[in-house]
C-alpha positions in Angstrom: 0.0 0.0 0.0 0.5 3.5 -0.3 2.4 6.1 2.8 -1.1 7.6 2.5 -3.5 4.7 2.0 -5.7 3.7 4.9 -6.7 0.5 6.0 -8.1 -1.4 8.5 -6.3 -3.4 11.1 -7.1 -4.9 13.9 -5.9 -3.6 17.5 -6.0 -3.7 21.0 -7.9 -0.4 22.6 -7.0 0.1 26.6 -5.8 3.0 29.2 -2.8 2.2 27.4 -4.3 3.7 23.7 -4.5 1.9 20.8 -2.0 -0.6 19.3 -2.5 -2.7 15.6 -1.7 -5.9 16.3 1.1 -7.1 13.9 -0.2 -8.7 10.7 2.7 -10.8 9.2 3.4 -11.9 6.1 0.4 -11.3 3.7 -0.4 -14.4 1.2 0.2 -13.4 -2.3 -3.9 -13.8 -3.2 -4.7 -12.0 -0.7 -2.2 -8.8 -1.2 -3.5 -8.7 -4.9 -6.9 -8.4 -4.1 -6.2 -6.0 -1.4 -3.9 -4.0 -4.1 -6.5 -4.0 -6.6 -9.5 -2.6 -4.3 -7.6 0.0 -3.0 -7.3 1.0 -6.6 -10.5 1.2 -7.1 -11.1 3.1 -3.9 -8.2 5.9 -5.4 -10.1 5.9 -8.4 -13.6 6.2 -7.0 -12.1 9.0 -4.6 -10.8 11.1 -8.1 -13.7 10.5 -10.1 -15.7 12.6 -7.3 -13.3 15.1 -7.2 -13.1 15.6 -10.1 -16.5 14.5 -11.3 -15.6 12.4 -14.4 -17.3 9.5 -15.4 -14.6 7.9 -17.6 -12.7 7.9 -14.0 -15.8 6.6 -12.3 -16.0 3.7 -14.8 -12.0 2.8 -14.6 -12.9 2.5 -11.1 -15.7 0.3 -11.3 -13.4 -1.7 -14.0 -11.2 -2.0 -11.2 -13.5 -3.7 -8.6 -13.3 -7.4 -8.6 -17.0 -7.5 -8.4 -17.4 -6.0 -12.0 -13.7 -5.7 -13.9 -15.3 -4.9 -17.2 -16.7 -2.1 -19.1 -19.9 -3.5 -20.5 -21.0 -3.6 -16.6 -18.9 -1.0 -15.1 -20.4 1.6 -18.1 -24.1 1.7 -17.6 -23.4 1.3 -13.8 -22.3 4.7 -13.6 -24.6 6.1 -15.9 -27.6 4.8 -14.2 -26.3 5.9 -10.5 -25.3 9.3 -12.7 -29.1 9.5 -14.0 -30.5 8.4 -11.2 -28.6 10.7 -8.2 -27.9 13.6 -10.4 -29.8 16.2 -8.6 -27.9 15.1 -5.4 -24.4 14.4 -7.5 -24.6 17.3 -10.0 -22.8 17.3 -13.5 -20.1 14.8 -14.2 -18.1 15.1 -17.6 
């Protein structure tokens, strides 16, 4: 991950404050996938700012719950349509 990324760990909360526990090595699978949705979540977090749909759909391509266009396309314009009083103009 990134010096700036966030993510969640697990940690021990007492008088003392808080402490992660350690993690350890991370299993190959399991840093990928954690690698590409943190991606997605950089993505998702420009195509707000700057309010661009092509960004919005990378990021959806991105997301290993849709990874393609076809789906990730019409996603974005249907949330777009749907929210756009609440999400304003995107380009």
């Amino acid at each position: 991950m990134r010096p700036g990324d966030v993510v969640e760990v697990s940690c021990v909360v007492d008088r003392d404050g808080v402490r992660p526990l350690p993690i350890g090595a991370i299993p190959e699978a399991q840093e990928l996938l954690m690698r590409q949705v943190k991606l997605y979540e950089r993505l998702t977090v420009e195509a707000i700012a700057k309010r661009s749909r092509g960004t919005a759909v990378a990021a959806l391509m991105a997301h290993p719950l849709v990874l393609s266009y076809s789906r990730a396309k019409p996603l974005v314009d249907e949330y777009l349509d749907a929210h756009g009083p609440y999400v304003g103009e995107w380009n």
